[in-house]
N, C-alpha and C positions, 0 to 999 in steps of 0.2 A: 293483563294477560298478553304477553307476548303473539303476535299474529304471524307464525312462521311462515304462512301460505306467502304474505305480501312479503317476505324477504327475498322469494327464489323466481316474484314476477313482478315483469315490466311495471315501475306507478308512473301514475300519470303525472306532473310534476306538482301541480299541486292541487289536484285534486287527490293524486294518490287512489288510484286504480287500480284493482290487482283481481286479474280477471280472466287472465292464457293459464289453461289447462296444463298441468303438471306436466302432460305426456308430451307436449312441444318441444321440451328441453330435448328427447334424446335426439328428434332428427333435428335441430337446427344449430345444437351444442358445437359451438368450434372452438379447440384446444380441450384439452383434459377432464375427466369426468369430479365428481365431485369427493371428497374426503383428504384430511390434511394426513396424507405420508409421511410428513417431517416431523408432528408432533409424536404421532404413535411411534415414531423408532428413536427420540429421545425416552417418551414416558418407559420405553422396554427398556433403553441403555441405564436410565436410573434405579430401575429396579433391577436388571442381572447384570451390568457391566463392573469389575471392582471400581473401589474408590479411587485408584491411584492409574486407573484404566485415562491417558488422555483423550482427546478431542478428534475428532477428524479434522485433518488439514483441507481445507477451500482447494486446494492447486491439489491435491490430490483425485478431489472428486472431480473437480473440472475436467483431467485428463480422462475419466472412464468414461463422462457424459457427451462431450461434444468432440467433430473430426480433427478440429482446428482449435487447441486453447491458445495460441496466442493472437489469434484471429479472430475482430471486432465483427465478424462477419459469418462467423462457423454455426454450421446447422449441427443439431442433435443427432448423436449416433442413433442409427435404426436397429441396432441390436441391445435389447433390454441389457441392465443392471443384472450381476450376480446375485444379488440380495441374497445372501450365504449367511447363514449360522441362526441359531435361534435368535437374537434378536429381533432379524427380521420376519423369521418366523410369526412371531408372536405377534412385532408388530402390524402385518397381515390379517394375521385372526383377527384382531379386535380393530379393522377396518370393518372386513367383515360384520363383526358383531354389531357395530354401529350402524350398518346399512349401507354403507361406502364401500363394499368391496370392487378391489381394484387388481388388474393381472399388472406382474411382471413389466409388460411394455408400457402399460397406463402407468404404472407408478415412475416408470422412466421418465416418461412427459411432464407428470405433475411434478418430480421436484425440479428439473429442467424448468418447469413454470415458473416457480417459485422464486427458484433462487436468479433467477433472471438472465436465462442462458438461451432462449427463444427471443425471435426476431417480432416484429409488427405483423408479422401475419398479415403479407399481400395476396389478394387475391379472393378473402371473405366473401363469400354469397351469403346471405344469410337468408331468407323469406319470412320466417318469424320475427326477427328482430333486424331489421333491414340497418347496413353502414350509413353513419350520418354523412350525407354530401359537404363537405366540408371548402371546394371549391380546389381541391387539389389531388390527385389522384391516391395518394397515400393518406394526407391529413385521415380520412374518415375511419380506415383502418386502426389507423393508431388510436383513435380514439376510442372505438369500439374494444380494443383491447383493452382500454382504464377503462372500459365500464362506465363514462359519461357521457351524457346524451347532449344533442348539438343545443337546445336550448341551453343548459346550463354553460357550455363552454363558449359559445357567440356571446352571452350575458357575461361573461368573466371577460372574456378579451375588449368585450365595446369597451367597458369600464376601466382597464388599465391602458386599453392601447398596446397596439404589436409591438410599439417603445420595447414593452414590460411583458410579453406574453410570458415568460419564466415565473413575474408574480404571479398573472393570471391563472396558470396553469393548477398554483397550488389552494386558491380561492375557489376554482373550478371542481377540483375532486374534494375539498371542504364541503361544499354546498352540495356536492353530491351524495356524501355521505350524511351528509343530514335529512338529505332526502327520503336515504334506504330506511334512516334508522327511526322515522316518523312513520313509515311506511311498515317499521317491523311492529311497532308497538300502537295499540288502542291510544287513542288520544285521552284516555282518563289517564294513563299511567306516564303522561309526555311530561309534568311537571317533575314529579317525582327524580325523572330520570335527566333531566334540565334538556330536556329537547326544547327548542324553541323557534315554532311556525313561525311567528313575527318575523325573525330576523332572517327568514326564508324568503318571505313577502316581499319582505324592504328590498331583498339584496333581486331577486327576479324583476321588478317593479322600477327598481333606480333607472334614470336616466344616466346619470354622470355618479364620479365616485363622490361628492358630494351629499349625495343623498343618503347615505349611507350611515350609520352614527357608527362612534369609536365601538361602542360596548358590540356591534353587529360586528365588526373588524376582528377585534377581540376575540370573540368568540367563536368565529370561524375558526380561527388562526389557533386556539385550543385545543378545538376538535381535534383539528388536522396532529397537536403535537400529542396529543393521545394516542390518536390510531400511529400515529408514526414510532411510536412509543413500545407499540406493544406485538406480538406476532399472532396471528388469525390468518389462516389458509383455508384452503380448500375449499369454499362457501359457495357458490354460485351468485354470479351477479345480477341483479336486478335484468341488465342486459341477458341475460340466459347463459352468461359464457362464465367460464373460473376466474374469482376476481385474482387479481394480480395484488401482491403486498402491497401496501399504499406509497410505498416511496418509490416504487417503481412506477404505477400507476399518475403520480404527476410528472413523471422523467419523460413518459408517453405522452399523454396532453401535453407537456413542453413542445416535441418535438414536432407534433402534429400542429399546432402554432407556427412553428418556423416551418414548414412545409407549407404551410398557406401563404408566408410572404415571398417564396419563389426564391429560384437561384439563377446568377448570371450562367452558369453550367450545369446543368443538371446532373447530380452526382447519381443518381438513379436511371437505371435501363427501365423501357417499359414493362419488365414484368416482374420488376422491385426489385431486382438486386442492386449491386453494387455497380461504377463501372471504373474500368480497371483503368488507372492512368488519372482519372479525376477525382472519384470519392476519397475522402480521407480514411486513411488508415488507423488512424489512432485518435481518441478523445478530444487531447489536444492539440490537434494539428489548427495551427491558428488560420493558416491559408485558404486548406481546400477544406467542404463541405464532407461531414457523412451522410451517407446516404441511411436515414434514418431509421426508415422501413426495413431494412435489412440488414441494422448493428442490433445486438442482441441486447437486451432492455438493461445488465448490467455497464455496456457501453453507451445509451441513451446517459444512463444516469449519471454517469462521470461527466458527460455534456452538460447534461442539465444542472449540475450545481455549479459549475464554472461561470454557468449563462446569469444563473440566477445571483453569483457574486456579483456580477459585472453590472447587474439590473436595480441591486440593493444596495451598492456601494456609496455614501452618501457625497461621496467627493467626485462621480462621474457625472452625479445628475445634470440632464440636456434638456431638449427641447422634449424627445422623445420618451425619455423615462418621466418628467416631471408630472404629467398625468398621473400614474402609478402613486408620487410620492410618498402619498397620506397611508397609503395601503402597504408599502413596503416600510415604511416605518416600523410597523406592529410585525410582520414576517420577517424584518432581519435578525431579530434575536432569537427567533424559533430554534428548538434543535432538539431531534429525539433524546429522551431522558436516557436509553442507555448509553449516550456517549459519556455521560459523567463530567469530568473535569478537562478533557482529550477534548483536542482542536477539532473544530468544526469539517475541516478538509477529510476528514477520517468516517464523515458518511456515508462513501460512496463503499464502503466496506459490511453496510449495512443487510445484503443478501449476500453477505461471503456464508459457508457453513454453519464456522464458529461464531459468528455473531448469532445466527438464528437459531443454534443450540442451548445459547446461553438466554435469550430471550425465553425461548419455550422451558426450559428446565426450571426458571427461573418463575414462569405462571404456574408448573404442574407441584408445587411443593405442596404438600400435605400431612409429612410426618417427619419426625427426625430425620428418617435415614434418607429420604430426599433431600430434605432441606440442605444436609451435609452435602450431598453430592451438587445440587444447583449453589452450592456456595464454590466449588472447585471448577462448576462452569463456567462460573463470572470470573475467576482470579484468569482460568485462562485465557478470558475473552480479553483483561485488561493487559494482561502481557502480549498477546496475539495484534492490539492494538497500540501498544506501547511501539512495540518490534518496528509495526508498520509506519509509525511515527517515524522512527529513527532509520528507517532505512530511508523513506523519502524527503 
């Protein structure tokens, strides 16, 4: 039986404790309430949109969500979404009907959540669910954003070294979501379900990456291309807060990593933003630093697989990365399964709209006449991806 209570409270890591009263979440909740918006306004666009009806374009929505779309840096408009026509209509009700109902403004935030157009949220109080001290003013933030707790991510970084914190980052939300998902189910039903405590043990317990066996490696690194695989929103995280998709969620832990080994200039002001004349402006600016804390999680993640080529790359290996080695072996051929046969570099496209329309269209199929229509979601996601191939 499924133990829903432990899914929406803090466990202990391995004792798996689940013990804070429901009613904590609403005053200690930072960022967006809970129920996934994005999937009920595909499951509506499947059932009343026509067949030959396309997609929402990404740079469409970007321009009504945030002040600045060309800027790595733009906070969220404060005036709600039109959410016009029955579609959304409906989509609404059956938040409601599910227990999630959400106004106007919250549903602004959540897919701003989502699709990863919100910053690291400087400045977190939390008293429920306190930021892990992470030893750098923002690190703890970002981290509490992915929704992993400092044990977990101090045990990922001992182990690969700041060399490799980009591997780390993704062994770090791995282990973590093995965590929740031990935590959501009775331990008679863990086999069944291939949860597996052991390689929880082993990986919390290692001293060095040595200790560690291939098949624990392995299997992480599985988990990870599952969830990465697949789209799931709106849940609330172990941490009390709305988890973040999982490929945005290690982009976070990445950067909270490189925030803990410091910068000759500080691209951050002290009260998390940017500073103007230092911080980098763009992903790849190879020179200057972004200022982490306050690019918004789709610009983390453009960072963060750059870093992590550079970390996996088998022909750079140094002094610094070769700790990592054994561990990025198994994580460089990783790649979520909806990329298909498309270059790996086309990840960071991965919280664009049409990518997460055709993900969800693609789980909510149940009878012909969806199936038809999640089959027109994927053709455009492959040409939406193709395009983006060819133009870059």
């Amino acid at each position: 039986m499924r133990n829903t209570g432990a899914c929406a409270i803090a466990a202990t890591l391995l004792t798996m404790l689940a013990t804070a009263p429901a009613s904590s979440f609403a005053s200690s909740r930072v960022g967006p309430p809970a129920g996934d918006i994005l999937s009920a306004w595909v499951r509506q666009r499947l059932t009343d949109v026509p067949a030959h009806d396309q997609l929402v374009a990404d740079n469409a929505v970007t321009r009504d969500m945030v002040t600045l779309p060309d800027s790595i840096y733009t906070w969220v408009r404060n005036q709600p979404l039109g959410f016009r026509g029955s579609v959304w209509t409906r989509a609404f009700s059956s938040l409601a009907t599910n227990g999630t109902p959400m106004t106007r403004a919250e549903a602004t935030q959540a897919i701003a959540w989502d699709l990863g157009m919100t910053n690291g949220y400087p400045g977190i109080v939390d008293p429920v669910f306190p930021v892990p001290v992470m030893g750098d003013a923002w690190a703890g933030t970002q981290l509490a954003k992915a929704g992993v707790t400092e044990e977990i991510a101090r045990k990922a970084l001992a182990l690969t070294g700041h060399g490799a914190s980009a591997v780390a980052a993704n062994y770090a939300v791995a282990v973590q979501i093995l965590v929740d998902k031990l935590a959501c189910f009775d331990a008679t039903q863990w086999p069944a379900l291939g949860l597996r405590k052991d390689v929880l043990e082993r990986f919390m317990l290692a001293t060095s990456a040595a200790d560690l066996r291939n098949y624990d490696l392995v299997y992480l690194v599985r988990l990870l291309q599952g969830e990465l695989s697949t789209w799931h929103a709106g849940e609330i995280a172990s941490s009390g807060r709305r988890e973040l998709p999982t490929m945005l969620r290690v982009a976070r832990v990445a950067a909270a990593f490189r925030d803990m080994q410091g910068y000759v200039a500080d691209p951050c002001n002290v009260d998390g933003s940017a500073r103007l004349g230092v911080a980098a402006t763009h992903p790849d600016d190879a020179t200057n630093a972004m200022c982490m804390v306050a690019a918004t999680d789709r610009a983390v993640l453009r960072w963060y697989l750059q870093s992590l080529d550079r970390q996996t790359d088998p022909v750079r290996v140094n002094f610094v990365t070769a700790v990592a080695l054994r561990m990025s072996r198994f994580l460089r051929p990783m790649r979520p399964l909806w990329l298909g046969v498309l270059g790996k570099d086309l990840q960071s496209y991965g919280s664009h709209v049409e990518v997460t329309e055709a993900l969800v269209a693609s789980q909510l199929v149940d009878d012909e006449s969806t199936e038809s229509r999640a089959e027109r979601y994927n053709e455009r996601l492959a040409i939406f991806l193709c395009d983006k191939d060819i133009e870059g």
